[in-house]
C-alpha positions as CSV (number, residue, x, y, z in Angstrom):
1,X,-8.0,11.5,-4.7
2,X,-9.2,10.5,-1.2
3,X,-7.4,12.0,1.6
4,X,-6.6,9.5,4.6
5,X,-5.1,10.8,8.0
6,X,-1.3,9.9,7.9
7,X,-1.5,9.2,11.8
8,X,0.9,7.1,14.5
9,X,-1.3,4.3,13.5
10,X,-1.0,4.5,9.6
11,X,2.6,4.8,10.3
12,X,2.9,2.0,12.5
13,X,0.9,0.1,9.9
14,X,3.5,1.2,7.4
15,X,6.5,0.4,9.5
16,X,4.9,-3.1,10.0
17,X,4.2,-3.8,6.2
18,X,7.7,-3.0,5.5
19,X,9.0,-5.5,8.4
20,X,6.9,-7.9,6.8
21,X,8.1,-7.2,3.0
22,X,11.8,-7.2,4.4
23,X,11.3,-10.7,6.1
24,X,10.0,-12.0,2.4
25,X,13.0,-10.6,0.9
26,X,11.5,-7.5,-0.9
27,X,12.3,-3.8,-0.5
28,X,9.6,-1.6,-1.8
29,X,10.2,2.2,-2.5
30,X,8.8,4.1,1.3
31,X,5.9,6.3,-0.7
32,X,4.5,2.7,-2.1
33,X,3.9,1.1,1.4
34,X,2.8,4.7,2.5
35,X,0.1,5.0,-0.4
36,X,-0.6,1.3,-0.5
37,X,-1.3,1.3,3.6
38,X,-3.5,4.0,2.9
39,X,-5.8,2.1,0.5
40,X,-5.7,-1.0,2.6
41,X,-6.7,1.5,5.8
42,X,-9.8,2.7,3.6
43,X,-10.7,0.1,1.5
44,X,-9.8,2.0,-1.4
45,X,-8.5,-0.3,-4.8
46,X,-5.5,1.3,-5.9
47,X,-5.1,2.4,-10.0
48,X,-1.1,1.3,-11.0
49,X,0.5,-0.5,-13.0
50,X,3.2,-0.4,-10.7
51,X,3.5,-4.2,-10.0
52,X,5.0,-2.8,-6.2
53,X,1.6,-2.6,-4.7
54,X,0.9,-6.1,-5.6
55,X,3.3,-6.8,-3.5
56,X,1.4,-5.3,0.0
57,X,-0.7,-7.0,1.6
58,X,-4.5,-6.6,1.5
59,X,-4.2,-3.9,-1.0
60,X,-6.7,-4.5,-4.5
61,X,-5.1,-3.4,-7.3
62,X,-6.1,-2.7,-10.7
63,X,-4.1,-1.9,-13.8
64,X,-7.0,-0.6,-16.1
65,X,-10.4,1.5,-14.8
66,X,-13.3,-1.1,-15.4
67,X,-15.8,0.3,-18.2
């Protein structure tokens, strides 16, 4: 776990995604943008198999650690 500063600028970043998401037609759970922002904002590959963060832009996402 890595933490990242949840700042006005994360949070503008988060409100943004979501705009974005909502324009596409998709409504992603809050804490899912909030986390997957995060990565993006660090450069961090997110560990899910939650197909959600798929769904955000610029975030890498695995399903299985690589060996």
């Amino acid at each position: 776990m890595v933490y990242v500063p949840t700042d006005e600028r994360l949070w503008n970043s988060v409100a943004e995604t979501l705009w974005q998401l909502d324009r596409k037609g998709l409504m992603l759970p809050l804490p899912d943008v909030v986390v997957g922002c995060c990565a993006r904002r660090i450069g961090a590959v997110v560990l899910t198999t939650d197909a959600h963060f798929s769904c955000i832009p610029g975030v890498q996402v695995i399903s299985r650690p690589e060996a």
